[in-house]
ZASEDREN-399357 format. One record per atom (N, C-alpha, C): residue in three letters; z, y, x. Coordinates in pm, whole numbers, plus 50000, padded with zeros to 5 digits. Layout:
REM ZASEDREN-399357
ALAZYX
...
This chain:
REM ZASEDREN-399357
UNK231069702496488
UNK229849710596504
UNK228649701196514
UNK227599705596433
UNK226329698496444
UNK225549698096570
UNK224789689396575
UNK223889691296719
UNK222909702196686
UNK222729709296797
UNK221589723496727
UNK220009720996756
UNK219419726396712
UNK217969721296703
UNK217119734796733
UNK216829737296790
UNK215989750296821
UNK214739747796730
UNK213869757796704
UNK212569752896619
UNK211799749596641
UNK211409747496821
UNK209919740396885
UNK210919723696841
UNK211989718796838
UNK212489704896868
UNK212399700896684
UNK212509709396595
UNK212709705296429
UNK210789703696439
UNK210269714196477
UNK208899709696471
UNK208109698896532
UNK208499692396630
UNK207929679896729
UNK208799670696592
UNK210139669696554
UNK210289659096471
UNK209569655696395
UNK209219670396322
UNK208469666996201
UNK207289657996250
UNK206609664196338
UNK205579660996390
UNK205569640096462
UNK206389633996399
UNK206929623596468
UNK206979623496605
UNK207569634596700
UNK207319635696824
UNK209419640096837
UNK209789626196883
UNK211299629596911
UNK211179642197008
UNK213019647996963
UNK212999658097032
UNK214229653497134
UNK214379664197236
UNK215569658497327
UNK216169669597364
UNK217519672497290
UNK218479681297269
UNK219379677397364
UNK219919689997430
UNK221299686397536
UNK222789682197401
UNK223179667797446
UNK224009663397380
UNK225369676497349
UNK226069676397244
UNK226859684897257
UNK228319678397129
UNK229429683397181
UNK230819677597094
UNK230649679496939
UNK230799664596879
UNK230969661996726
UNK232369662596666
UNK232749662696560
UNK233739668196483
UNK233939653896432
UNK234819649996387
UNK234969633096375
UNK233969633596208
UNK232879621596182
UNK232299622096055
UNK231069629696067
UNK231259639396164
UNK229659646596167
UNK228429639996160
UNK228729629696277
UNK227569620496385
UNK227229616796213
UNK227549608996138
UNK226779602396025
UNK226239608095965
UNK226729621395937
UNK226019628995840
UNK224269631595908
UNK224539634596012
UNK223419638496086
UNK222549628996111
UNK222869616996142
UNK222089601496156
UNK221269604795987
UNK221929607195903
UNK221679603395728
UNK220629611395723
UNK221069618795714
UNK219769635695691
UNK218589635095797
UNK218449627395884
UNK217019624395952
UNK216749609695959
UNK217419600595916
UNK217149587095875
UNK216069591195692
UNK216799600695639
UNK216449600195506
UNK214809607295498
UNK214949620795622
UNK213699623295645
UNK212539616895688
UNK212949606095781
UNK212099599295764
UNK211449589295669
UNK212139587095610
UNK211769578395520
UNK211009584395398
UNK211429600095382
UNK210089603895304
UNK208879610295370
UNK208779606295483
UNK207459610195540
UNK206619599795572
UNK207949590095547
UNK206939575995552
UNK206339574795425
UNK207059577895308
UNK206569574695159
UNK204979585995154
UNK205389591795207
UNK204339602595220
UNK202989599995257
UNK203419591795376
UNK202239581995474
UNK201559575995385
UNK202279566195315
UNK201679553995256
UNK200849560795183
UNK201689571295090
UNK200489573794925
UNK199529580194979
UNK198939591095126
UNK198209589795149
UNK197219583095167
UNK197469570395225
UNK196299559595287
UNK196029555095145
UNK196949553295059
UNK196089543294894
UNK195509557994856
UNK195299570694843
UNK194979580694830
UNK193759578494892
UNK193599582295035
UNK192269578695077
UNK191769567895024
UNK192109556495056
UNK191749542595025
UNK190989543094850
UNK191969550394788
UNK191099546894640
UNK189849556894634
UNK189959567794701
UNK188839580894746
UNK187549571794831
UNK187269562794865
UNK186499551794985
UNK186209543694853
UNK186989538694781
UNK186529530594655
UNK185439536394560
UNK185839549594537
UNK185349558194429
UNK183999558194472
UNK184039566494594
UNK182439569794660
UNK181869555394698
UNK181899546194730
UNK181309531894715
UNK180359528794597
UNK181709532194486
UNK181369524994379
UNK179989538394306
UNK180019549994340
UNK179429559994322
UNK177729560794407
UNK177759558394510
UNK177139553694600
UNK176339543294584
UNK177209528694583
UNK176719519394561
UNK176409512294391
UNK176869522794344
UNK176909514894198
UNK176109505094145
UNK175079504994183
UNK173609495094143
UNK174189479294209
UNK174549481394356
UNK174799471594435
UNK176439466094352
UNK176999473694332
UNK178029469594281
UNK178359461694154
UNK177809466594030
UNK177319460193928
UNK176239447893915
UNK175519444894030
UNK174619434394052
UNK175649427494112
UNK175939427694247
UNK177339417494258
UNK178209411694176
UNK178619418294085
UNK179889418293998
UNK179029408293863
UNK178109407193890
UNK177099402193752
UNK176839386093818
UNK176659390493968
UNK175999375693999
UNK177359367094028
UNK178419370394052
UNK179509368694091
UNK179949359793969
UNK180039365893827
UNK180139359793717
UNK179869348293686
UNK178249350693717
UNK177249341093730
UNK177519328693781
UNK177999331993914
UNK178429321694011
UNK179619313793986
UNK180769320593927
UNK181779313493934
UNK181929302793773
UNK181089309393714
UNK180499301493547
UNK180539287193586
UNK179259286993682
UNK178909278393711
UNK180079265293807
UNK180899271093867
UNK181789266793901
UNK182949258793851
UNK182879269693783
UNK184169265693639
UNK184249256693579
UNK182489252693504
UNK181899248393482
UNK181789229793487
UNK181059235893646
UNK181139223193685
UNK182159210993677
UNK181519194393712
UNK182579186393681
UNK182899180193810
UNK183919170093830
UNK183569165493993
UNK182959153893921
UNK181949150294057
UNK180979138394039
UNK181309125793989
UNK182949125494067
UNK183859105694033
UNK183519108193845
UNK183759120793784
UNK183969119193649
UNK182599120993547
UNK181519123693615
UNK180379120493568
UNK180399109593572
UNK179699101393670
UNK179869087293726
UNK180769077393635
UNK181539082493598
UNK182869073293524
UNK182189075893317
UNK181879088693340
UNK181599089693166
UNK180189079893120
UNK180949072093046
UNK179419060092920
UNK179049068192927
UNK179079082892830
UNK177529087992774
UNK176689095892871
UNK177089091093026
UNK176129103493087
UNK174569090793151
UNK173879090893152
UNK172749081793164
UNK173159073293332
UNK173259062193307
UNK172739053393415
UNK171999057793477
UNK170619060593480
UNK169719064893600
UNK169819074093635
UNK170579084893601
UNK171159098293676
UNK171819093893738
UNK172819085193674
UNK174119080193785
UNK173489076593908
UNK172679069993910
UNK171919065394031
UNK171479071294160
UNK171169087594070
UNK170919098194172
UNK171869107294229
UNK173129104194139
UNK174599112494217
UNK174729102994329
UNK174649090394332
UNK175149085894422
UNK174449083794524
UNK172759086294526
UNK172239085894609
UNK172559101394702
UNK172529107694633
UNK173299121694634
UNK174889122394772
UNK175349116094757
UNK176719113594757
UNK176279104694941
UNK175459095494923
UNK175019089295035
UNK174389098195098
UNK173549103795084
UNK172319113595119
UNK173479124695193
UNK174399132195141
UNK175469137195217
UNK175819135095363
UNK176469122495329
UNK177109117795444
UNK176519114895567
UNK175029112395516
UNK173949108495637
UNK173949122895700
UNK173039130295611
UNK173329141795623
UNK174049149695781
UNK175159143595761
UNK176399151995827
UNK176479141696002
UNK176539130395917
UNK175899119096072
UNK175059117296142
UNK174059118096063
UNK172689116196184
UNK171609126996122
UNK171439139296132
UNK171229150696104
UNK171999162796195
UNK172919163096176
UNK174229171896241
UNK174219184796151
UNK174369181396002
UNK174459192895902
UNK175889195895915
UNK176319206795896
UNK177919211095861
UNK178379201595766
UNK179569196795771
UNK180169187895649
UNK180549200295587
UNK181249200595420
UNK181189204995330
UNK181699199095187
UNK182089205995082
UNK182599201494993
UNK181409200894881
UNK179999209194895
UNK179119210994848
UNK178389198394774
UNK178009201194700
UNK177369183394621
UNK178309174194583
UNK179679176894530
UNK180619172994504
UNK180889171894394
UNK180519182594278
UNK180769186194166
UNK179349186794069
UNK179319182993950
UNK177799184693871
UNK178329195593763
UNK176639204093762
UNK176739211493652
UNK175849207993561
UNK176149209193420
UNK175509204293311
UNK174519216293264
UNK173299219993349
UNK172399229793272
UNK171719231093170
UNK171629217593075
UNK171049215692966
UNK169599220992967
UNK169269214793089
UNK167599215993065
UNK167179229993081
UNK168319237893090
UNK167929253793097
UNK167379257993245
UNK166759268793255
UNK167159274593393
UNK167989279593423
UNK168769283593511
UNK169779289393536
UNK170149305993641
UNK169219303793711
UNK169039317893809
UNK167319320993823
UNK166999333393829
UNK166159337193810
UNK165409345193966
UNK164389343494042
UNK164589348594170
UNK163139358294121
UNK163679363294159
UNK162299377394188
UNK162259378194337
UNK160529379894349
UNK160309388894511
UNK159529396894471
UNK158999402394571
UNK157599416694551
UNK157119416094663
UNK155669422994699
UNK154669423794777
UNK154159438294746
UNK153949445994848
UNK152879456994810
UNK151659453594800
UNK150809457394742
UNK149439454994651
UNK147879451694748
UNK148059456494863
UNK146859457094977
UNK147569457295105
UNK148849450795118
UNK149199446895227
UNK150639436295254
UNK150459428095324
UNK151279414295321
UNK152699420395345
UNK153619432695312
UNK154409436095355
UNK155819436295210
UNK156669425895241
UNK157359420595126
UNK158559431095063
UNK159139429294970
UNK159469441194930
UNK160889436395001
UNK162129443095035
UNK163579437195084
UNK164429442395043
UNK165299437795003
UNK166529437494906
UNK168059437295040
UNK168769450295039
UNK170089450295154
UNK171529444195056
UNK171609434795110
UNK173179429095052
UNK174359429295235
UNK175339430795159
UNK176479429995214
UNK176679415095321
UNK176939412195441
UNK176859399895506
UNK175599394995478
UNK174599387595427
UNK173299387195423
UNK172219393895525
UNK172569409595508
UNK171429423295551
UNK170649416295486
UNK169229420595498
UNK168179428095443
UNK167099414495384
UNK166819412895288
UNK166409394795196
UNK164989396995152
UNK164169390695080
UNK163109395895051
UNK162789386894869
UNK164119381794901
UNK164259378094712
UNK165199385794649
UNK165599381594528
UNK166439388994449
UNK166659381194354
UNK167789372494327
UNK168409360694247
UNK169349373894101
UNK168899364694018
UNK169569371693875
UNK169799357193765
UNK171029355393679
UNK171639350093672
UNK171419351993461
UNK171359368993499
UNK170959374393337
UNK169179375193372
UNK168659372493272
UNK167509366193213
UNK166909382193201
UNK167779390693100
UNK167159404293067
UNK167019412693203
UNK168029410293286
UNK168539415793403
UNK166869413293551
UNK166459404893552
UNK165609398793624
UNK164179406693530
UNK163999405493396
UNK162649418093309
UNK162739428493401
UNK163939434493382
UNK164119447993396
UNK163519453993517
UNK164429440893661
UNK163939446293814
UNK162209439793809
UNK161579435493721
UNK160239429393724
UNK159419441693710
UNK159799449793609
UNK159399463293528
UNK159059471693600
UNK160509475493712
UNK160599487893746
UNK159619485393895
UNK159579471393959
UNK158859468594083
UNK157169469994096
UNK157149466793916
UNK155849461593871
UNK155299484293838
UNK156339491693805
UNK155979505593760
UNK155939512693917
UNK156329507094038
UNK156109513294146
UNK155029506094211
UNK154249496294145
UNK152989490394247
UNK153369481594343
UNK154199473394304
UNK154469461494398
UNK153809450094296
UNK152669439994370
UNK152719425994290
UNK154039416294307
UNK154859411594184
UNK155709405894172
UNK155419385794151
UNK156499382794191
UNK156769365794168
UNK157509364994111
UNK158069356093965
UNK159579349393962
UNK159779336593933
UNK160739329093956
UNK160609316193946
UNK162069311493926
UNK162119299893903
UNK163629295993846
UNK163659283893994
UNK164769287494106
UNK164889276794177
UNK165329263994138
UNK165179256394195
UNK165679240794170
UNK167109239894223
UNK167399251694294
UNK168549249694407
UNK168749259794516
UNK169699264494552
UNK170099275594653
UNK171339275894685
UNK171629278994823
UNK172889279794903
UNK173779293394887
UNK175359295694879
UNK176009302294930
UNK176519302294965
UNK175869297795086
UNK176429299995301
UNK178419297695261
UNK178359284795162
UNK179719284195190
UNK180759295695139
UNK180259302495085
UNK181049315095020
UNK181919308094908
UNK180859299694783
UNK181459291994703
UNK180749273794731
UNK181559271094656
UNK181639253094647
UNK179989250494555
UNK179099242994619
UNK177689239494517
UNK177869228294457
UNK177679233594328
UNK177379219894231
UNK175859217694222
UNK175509201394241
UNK174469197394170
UNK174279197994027
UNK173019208293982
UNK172689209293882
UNK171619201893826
UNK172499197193743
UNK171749183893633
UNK169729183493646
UNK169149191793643
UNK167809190793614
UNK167489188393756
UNK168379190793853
UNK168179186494034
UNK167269167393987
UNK168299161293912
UNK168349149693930
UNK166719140893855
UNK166409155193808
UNK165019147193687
UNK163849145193826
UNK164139150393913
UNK162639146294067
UNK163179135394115
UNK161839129694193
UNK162049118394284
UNK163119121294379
UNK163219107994444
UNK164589101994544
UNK163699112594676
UNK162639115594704
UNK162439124894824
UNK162219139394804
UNK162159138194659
UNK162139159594628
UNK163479164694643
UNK164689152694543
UNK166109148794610
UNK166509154294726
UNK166439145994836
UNK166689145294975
UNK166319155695012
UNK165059164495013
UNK164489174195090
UNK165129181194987
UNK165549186094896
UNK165899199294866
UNK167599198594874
UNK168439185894922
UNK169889190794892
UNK169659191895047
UNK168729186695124
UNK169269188095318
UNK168689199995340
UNK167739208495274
UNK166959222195258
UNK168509232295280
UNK168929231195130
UNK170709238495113
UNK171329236395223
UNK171609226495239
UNK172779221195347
UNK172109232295471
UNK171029231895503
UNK170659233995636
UNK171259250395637
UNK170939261995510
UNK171579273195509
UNK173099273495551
UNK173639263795447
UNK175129260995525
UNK175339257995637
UNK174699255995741
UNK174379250795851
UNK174379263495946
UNK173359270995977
UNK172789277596020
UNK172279293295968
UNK172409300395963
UNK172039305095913
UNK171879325795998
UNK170509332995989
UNK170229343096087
UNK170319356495995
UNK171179367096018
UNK171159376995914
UNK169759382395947
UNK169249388795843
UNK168019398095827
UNK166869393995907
UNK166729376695856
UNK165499368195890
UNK165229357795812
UNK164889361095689
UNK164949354295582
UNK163399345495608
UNK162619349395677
UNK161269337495701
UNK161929329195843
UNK162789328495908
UNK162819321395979
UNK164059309095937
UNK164769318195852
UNK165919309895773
UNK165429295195681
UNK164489303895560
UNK163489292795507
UNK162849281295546
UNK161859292295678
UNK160939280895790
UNK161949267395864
UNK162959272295864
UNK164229261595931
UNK164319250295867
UNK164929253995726
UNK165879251495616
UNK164279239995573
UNK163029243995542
UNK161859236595474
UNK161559223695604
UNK161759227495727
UNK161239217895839
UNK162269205995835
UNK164059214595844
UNK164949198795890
UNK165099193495734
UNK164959196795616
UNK164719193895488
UNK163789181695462
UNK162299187995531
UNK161349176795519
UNK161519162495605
UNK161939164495760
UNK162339160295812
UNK163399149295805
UNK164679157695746
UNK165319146795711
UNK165339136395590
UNK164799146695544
UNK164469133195367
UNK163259123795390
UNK162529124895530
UNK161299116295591
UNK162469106195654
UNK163539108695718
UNK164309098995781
UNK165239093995658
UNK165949099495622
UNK166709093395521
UNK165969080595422
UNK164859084895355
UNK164289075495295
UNK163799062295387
UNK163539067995507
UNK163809052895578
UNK164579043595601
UNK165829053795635
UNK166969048195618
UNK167429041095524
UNK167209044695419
UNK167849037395283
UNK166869029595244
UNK165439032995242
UNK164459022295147
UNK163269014995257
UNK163459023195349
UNK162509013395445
UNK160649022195418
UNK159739020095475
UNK158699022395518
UNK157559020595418
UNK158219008195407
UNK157158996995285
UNK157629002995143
UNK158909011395074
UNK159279012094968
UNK158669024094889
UNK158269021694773
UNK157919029594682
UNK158409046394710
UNK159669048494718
UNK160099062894730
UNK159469067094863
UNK159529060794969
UNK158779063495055
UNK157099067595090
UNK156689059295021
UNK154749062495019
UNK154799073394930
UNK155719073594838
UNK155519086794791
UNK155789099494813
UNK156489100094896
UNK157229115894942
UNK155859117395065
UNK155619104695148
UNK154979109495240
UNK153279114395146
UNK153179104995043
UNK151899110594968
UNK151579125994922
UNK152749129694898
UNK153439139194802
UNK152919149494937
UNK153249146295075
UNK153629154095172
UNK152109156895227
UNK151619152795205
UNK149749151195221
UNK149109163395176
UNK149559163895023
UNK149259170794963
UNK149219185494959
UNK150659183694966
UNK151579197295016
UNK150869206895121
UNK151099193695270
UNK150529200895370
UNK149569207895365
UNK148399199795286
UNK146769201595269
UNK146619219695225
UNK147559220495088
UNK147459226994992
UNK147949239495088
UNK149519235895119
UNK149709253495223
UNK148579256095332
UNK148539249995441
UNK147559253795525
UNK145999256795423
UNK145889257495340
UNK144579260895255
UNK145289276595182
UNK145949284895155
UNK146699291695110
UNK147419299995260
UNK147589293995343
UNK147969301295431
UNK146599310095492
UNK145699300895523
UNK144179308895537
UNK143609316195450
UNK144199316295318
UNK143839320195261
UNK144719337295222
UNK145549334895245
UNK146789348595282
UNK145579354395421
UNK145479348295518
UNK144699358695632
UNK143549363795578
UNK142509350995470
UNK141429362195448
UNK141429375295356
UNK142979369195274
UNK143009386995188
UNK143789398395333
UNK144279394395427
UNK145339408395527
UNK143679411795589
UNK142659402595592
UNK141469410995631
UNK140559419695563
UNK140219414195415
UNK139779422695340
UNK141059437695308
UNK141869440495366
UNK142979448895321
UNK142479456095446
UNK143119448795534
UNK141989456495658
UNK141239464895697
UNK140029457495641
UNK138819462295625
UNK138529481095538
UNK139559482995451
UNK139609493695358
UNK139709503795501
UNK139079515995424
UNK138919528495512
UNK139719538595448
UNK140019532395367
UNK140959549995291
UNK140199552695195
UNK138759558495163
UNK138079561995111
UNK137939551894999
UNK138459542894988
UNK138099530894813
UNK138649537494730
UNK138199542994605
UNK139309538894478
UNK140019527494435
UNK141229530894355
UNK142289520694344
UNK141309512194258
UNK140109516494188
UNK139819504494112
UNK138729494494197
UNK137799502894284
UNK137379491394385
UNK137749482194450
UNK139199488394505
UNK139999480294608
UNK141029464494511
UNK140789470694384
UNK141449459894222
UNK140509452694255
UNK139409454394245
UNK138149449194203
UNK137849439094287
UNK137509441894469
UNK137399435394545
UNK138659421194560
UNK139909424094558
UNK140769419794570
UNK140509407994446
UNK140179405494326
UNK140719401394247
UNK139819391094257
UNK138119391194311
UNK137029387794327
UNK137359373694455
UNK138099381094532
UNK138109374794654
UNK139349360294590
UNK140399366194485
UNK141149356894456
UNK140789344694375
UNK139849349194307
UNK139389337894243
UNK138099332094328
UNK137549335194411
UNK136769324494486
UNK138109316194577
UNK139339325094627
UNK140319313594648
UNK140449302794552
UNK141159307394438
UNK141609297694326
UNK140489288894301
UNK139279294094282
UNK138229280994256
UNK137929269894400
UNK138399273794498
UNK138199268894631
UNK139339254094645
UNK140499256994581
UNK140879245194559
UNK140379232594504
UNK139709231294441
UNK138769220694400
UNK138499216694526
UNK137869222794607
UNK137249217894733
UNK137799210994807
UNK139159208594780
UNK140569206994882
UNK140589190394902
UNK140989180194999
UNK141029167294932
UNK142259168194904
UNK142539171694766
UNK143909169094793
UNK143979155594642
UNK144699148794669
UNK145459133194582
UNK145449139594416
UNK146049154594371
UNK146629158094265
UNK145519169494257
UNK144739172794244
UNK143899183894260
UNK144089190894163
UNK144189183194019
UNK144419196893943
UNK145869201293904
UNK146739198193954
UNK148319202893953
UNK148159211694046
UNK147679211094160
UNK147529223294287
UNK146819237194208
UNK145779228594142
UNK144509241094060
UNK145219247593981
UNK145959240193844
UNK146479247293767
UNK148049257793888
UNK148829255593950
UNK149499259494036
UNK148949272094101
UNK147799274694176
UNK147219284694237
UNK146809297094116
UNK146549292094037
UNK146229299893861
UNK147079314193883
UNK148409306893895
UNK149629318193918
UNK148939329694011
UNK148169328394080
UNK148169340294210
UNK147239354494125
UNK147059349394018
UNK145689358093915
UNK147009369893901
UNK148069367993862
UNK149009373993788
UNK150599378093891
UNK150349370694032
UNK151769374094146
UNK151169382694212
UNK149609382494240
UNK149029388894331
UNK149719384594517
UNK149619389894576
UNK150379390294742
UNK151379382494698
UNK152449381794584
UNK153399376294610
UNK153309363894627
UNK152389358094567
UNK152199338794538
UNK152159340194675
UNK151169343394797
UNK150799342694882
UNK151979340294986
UNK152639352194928
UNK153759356595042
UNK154889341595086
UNK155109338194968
UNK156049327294936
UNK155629314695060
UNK153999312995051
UNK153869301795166
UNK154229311295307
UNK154149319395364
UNK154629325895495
UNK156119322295475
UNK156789328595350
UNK158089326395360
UNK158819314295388
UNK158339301595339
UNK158759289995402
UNK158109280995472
UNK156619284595484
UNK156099268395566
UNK155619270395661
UNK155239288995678
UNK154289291795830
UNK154809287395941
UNK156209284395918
UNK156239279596120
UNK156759265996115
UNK156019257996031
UNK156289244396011
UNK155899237396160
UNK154919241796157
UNK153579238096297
UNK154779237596408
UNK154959252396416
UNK155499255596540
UNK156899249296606
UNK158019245496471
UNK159489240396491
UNK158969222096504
UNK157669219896476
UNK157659203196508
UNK156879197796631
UNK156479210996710
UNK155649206196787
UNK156759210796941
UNK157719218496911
UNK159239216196959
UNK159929207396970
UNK159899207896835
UNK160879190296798
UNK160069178896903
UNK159189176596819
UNK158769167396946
UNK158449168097077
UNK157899178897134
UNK157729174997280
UNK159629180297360
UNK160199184797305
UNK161259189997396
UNK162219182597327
UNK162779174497236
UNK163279168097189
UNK163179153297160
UNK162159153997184
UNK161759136197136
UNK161949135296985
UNK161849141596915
UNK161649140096782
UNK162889133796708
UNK164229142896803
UNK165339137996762
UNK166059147796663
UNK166229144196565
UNK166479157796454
UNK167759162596434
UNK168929155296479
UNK169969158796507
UNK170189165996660
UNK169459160596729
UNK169539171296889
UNK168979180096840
UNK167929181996800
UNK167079197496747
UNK167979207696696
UNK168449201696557
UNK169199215096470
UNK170329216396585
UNK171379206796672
UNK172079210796781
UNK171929221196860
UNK170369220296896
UNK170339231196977
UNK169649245296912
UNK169479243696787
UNK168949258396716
UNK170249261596692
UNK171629253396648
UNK172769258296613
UNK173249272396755
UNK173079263296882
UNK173069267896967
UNK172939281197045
UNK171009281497003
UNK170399291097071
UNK170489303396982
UNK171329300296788
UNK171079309796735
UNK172749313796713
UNK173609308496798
UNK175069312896758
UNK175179325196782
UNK174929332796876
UNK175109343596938
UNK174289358796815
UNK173919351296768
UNK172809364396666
UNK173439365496546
């Protein structure tokens, strides 16, 4: 005789909720049968289980990809992008080793290669496999960054990615792809920027190759833009992309001011020049940064009552007494700055925006550095690693 099952105890089974039957006499052979027939039940309620969850699970895919589709297809594009480049790439020992790749490049992998290691020693950058490998860009550009600005107020346009949050660029990889988001930013009244970087980090996601046209700048544009990268790999604050920059531009400048000491000394050519170079620079943002406050005042100043073509009008007036104001500047290169500022006729807010985005709190992270640090640049990023782990 079978064990009997009343129907509140078959229903708790089902329900994976054992039941507890008063034991009662088996017939020799029964007991197995009965073990079989609820061993077997379970096992299709387990099969049952599973194709549910890939059921849901592909139902969570669908609406994502439905949802997110824009985000999804831009990933999946830059992703391409990214791993091209990867693929691509060569490791450095075998540049270095090939006759036909130029001697004086060679010169700069390996300064490259040194510049690293300091880097990681007296800096306190994350070590890394990064700057390991070269890519051959053939003189091309290779990624394409768009930002945006609204038109009468310093307020940047922001772009939500996945781990990132919320950016205020937008990197594109396809050429047509980067028109398109120019178009549609430029048909909703945002002034736009784009520019082809020299160089950019991914926070370690993938392996960075130095790309070949890296190597056509001086030994301190060099230094400051691979310890710039490094510093993202380093550090890095979700959904604070001006304080990320402002970081990344200070221990950048910073360390390619020490490094070149390190390696060439005070008195050496690469040296007077980065710091010349740095003269300039400075001169030029703080002239552009004041110059970003006097357009957030004329914006200001509007009552509501302007037409869009007065408020064109005023705005465009005020930009070119900027742009001609450079002349005025002392700066070493005056008309590379002049022709340079030209751009703001045609970015509008965005040219502008770009100096907030990396140099406005230059002031502020060195006047830290030095009085609470002693102007020690490896204790510094130590303790920003520090104060910003928790965020």
């Amino acid at each position: 005789m079978f064990m009997k099952y009343n129907k509140v105890n078959v229903c708790k089974f089902v329900g994976f909720v054992r039941p507890h039957p008063q034991p009662l006499s088996l017939k020799k052979g029964e007991g197995s049968l009965e073990v079989k027939y609820f061993v077997n039940k379970e096992f299709e309620m387990l099969k049952r289980g599973i194709k549910l969850f890939f059921e849901l699970l592909l139902l969570l895919i669908i609406t994502f990809c439905l949802v997110w589709n824009k985000l999804v297809i831009y990933g999946v594009s830059q992703g391409i992008g990214q791993m091209t480049m990867i693929v691509k790439a060569k490791p450095m020992q075998e540049m270095l080793d090939d006759k036909a790749f130029p001697d004086s490049l060679k010169q700069k992998l390996k300064l490259i290669e040194e510049l690293k290691q300091y880097a990681v020693d007296s800096i306190g950058i994350k070590s890394s496999n990064n700057y390991s490998t070269v890519y051959n860009q053939n003189n091309k550009p290779i990624l394409f960054t768009v930002t945006a600005c609204e038109p009468y107020a310093f307020k940047a346009k922001e772009w939500w990615f996945p781990f990132l949050g919320n950016v205020s660029y937008k990197g594109f990889f396809n050429k047509k792809e980067a028109q398109k988001e120019i178009r549609l930013l430029k048909q909703n009244g945002y002034d736009v920027d784009v520019y082809s970087p020299s160089g950019w980090s991914t926070l370690g996601w993938f392996t960075d190759p130095v790309q070949t046209n890296m190597l056509n700048q001086s030994d301190g544009s060099i230094a400051n833009l691979i310890i710039h990268e490094l510093t993202h790999g380093t550090i890095y604050i979700k959904n604070d992309v001006t304080f990320n920059e402002n970081l990344a531009s200070f221990i950048g400048d910073k360390g390619a001011e020490q490094f070149l000491m390190f390696k060439f000394g005070t008195t050496s050519k690469p040296y007077k020049d980065y710091e010349e170079h740095k003269k300039d620079s400075k001169l030029f943002t703080a002239y552009m940064l004041k110059s970003k406050d006097r357009l957030d005042s004329l914006y200001t100043s509007f009552s509501g009552k302007e037409t869009e073509g007065i408020k064109k009008t005023k705005k465009e007036q005020l930009i070119t007494q900027i742009v001609v104001g450079v002349y005025d500047q002392h700066l070493f290169k005056k008309k590379n700055y002049f022709n340079y500022s030209l751009q703001a006729f045609s970015e509008g807010n965005a040219f502008f925006m770009a100096f907030t985005r990396y140099d406005s709190q230059y002031d502020v992270f060195e006047k830290e550095y030095k009085e609470h640090y002693h102007s020690n640049l490896k204790m510094y990023l130590e303790a920003m690693k520090q104060k910003y782990s928790l965020r």
